[in-house]
N, C-alpha and C positions, 0 to 999 in steps of 0.2 A: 322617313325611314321605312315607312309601311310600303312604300311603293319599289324597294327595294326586293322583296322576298315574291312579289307577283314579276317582275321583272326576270330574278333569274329559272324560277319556273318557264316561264314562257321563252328564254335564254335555254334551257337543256331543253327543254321537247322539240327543240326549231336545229338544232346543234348537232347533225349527224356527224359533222366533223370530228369531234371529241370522242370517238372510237377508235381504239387504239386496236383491240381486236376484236371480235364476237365473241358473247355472252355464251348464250344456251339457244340454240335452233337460231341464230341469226333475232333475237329476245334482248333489249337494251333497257326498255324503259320498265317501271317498276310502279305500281302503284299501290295503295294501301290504307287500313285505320287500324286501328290502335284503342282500345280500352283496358287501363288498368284501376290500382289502385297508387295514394302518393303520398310520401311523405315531407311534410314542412318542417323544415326548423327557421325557426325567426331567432336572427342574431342581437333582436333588440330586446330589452328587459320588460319592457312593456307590453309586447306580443307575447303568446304562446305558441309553442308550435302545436301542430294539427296535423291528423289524417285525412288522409281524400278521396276523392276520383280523380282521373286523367282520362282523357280522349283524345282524339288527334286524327290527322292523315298529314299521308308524306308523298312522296311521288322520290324517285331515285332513277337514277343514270348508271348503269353498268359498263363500266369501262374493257373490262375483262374478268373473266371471272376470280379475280383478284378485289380489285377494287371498284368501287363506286361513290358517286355523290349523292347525298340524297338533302332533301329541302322539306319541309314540312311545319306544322303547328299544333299545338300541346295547349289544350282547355285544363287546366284544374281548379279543384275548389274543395274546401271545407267540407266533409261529412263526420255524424255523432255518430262515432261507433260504436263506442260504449254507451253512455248516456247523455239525453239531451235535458236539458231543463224544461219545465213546464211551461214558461214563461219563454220563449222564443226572441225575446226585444234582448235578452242578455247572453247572446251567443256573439261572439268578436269571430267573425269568417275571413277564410284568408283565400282570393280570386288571382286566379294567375292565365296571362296567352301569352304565347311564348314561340317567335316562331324561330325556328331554326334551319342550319345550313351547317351541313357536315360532311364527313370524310370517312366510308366505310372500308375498312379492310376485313377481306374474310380469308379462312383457312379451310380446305374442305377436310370432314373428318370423314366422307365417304360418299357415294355417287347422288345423294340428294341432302344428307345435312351437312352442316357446316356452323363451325363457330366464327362471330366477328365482333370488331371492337369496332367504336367511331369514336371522331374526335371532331370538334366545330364548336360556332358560338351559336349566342341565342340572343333576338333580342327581344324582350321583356315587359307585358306592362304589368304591373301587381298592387292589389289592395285589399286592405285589412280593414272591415268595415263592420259596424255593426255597434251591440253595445253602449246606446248611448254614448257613445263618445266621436271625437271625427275622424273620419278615414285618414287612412293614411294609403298614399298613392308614391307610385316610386316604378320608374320606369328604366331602362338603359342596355347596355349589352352586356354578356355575360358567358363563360365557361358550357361546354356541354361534353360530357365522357357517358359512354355508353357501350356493353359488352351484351353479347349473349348467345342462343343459337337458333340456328333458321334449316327449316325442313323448307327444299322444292320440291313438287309436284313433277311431273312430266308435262303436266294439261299446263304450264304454268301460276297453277296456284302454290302460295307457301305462306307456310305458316311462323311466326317468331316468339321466343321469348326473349324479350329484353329487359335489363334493368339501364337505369339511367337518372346520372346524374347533372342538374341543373344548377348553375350559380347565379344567383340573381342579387347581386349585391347585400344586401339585409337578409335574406333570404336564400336558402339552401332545397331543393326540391329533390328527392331521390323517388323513383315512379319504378312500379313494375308492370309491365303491359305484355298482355300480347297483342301481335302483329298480325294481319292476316292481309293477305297482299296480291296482287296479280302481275307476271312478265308477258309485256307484250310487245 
């Protein structure tokens, strides 16, 4: 399955065909990271949910200034926000990659921002470790919905805020990140 999401990266950057019409200055491909913060809820009784970090990069294909595909990968993990215990052996952490393949539609609300939503799956590895007790590991595909807005640049820099949410079977990820990205 991992050889799937390098695959179709390397599929859109080789893909001039898949231009229905030009972006912005003859500008299709899209590159980017992503740092936010995220939220866990674990659907099992025995987990807690948790807050996080998220990280990431994507890469995206500009169809027209409509639509786009974009592909990318989502690091999250456990962080005490409030407080942590003295004792570090009794923290249960909850580790999430997550790589994703989605479906951007934007709306322009004026000559460089814009709101857009995505829609795509994800597929998943995730573990809840720690605690004296044994991991739990749980891998598979899963839901991805995601709205928000993006400032372009002229230089082709832009910048996003996204929120988005993840379905990871046991597991539920909402992240809020911003994007900071280059067309080129």
């Amino acid at each position: 399955m991992k050889i799937i999401f390098p695959a179709l990266v390397l599929l859109m950057t080789s893909a001039q065909c898949f231009a229905v019409e030009n972006s912005s200055n003859e500008k299709n491909h899209i590159l980017g990271i992503q740092l936010g913060f995220t939220s866990v809820n674990a659907e099992i009784t025995s987990e807690r949910s948790d807050r996080g970090t998220v990280a990431g990069i994507n890469y995206g294909y500009q169809f027209n200034p409509t639509w786009a595909i974009n592909a990318g990968v989502l690091f999250g993990d456990s962080l005490c926000l409030i407080t942590c215990p003295q004792d570090m052996s009794t923290i249960r952490t909850v580790d999430y990659d997550s790589y994703l393949l989605t479906l951007k539609g934007s709306v322009p609300i004026s000559k460089r921002w814009s709101v857009f939503g995505k829609l795509g799956a994800n597929s998943y590895d995730l573990e809840f470790s720690g605690d004296d007790r044994v991991s739990l590991v749980n891998n598979g595909v899963g839901g991805v919905l995601a709205a928000g807005f993006n400032f372009r640049a002229y230089n082709g820099f832009g910048l996003d805020i996204e929120v988005t949410l993840l379905d990871m079977d046991i597991v539920s990820a909402t992240s809020t990140t911003v994007n900071v990205s280059y067309m080129f």
